[in-house]
N, C-alpha and C positions, 0 to 999 in steps of 0.2 A: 853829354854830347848832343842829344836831340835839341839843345837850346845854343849852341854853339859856342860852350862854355869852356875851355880847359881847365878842369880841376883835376887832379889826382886823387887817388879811391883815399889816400890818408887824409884829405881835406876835407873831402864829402863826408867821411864819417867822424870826423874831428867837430865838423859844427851841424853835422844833423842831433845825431843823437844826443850831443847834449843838451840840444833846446828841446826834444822831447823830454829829458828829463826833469827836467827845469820844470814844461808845462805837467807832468804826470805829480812834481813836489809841492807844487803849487795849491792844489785838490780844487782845481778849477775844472769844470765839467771838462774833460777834453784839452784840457792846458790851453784852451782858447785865447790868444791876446798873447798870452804869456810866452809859449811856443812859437806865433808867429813873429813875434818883436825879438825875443835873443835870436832866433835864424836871420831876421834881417839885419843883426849887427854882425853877426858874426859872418856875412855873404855880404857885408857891404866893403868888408876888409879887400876882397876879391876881387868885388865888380862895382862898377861905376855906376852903372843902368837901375834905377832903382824900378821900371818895368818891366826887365827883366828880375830884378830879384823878386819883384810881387809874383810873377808867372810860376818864378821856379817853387813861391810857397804853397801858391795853390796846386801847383801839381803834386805837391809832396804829400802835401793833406789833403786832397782827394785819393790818394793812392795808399796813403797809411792809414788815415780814420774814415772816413766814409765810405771805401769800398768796403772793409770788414763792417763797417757798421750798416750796410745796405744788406750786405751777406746774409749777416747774422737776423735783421728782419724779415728777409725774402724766407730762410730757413725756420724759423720763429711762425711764421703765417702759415708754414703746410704743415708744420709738426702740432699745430692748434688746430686747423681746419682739417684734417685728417682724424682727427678722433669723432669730429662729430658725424 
């Protein structure tokens, strides 16, 4: 909704997660390439706007791999600096 898109929750997760899966089968660092090319075919079925479907990839992937993956470093640096 925050991109003014009407998808319904069974579409959203019809072509999310299976480009995740795709990129996780792949053993590409990160399903990098792999994950963001199947979600752009399967989001081009939908939407016409191909700057909007890059918007909507990056927001996905910042919000699924790189927030935990920041997480997990920010948490990683005290649990090391902390012992010393």
């Amino acid at each position: 909704m925050a991109f003014n898109v009407d998808l319904n929750f069974f579409k959203i997760i019809a072509s999310i997660y299976p480009s995740i899966l795709y990129g996780a089968l792949s053993f590409v660092p990160a399903g990098l390439g792999i994950t963001e090319g199947s979600l752009a075919t399967f989001l081009s079925k939908e939407i016409n706007s191909i700057a909007l479907i890059t918007s909507i990839i990056i927001f996905i992937r910042l919000t699924t791999i790189w927030f935990s993956s920041s997480l997990g470093m920010f948490v990683a640096y005290f649990q090391i600096y902390r012992k010393i």
